[in-house]
N, C-alpha and C positions, 0 to 999 in steps of 0.2 A: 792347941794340942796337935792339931795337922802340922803347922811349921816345926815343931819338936821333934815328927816322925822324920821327918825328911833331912831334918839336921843332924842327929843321931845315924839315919844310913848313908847322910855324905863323913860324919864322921869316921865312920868303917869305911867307907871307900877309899877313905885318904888311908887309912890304917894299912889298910890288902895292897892298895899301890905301892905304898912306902915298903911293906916285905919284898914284891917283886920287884922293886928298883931294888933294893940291898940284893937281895941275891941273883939276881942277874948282872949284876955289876961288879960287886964284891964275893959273888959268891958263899952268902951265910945270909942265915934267919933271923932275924932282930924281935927274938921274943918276944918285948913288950909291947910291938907293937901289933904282933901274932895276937898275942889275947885281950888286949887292947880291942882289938877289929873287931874277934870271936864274940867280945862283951857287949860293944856297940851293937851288933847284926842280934844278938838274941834280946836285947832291950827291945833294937825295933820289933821284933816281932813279935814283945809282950804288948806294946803300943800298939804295935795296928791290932793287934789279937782284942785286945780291950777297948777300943774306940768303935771295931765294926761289929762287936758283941752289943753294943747302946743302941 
């Protein structure tokens, strides 16, 4: 369950990088992967929220 946390917030990290490379390059927001990120970062935070409640 620990390697899952940490997978889950490197997949948001990719998600948040990939919007700021699209719009600071191209200049636009690539939605899906806007909530994409959004969806990743509040899983983690159901995960750790429930792993350090045990």
């Amino acid at each position: 369950m620990k390697y899952l946390k940490f997978f889950v917030l490197l997949l948001a990290l990719i998600c948040f990088f990939e919007v700021y490379y699209l719009h600071s390059m191209l200049s636009f927001i690539d939605k899906p992967f806007l909530y994409a990120g959004i969806v990743f970062l509040m899983l983690f935070g159901l995960i750790h929220y429930k792993t350090k409640k045990q």
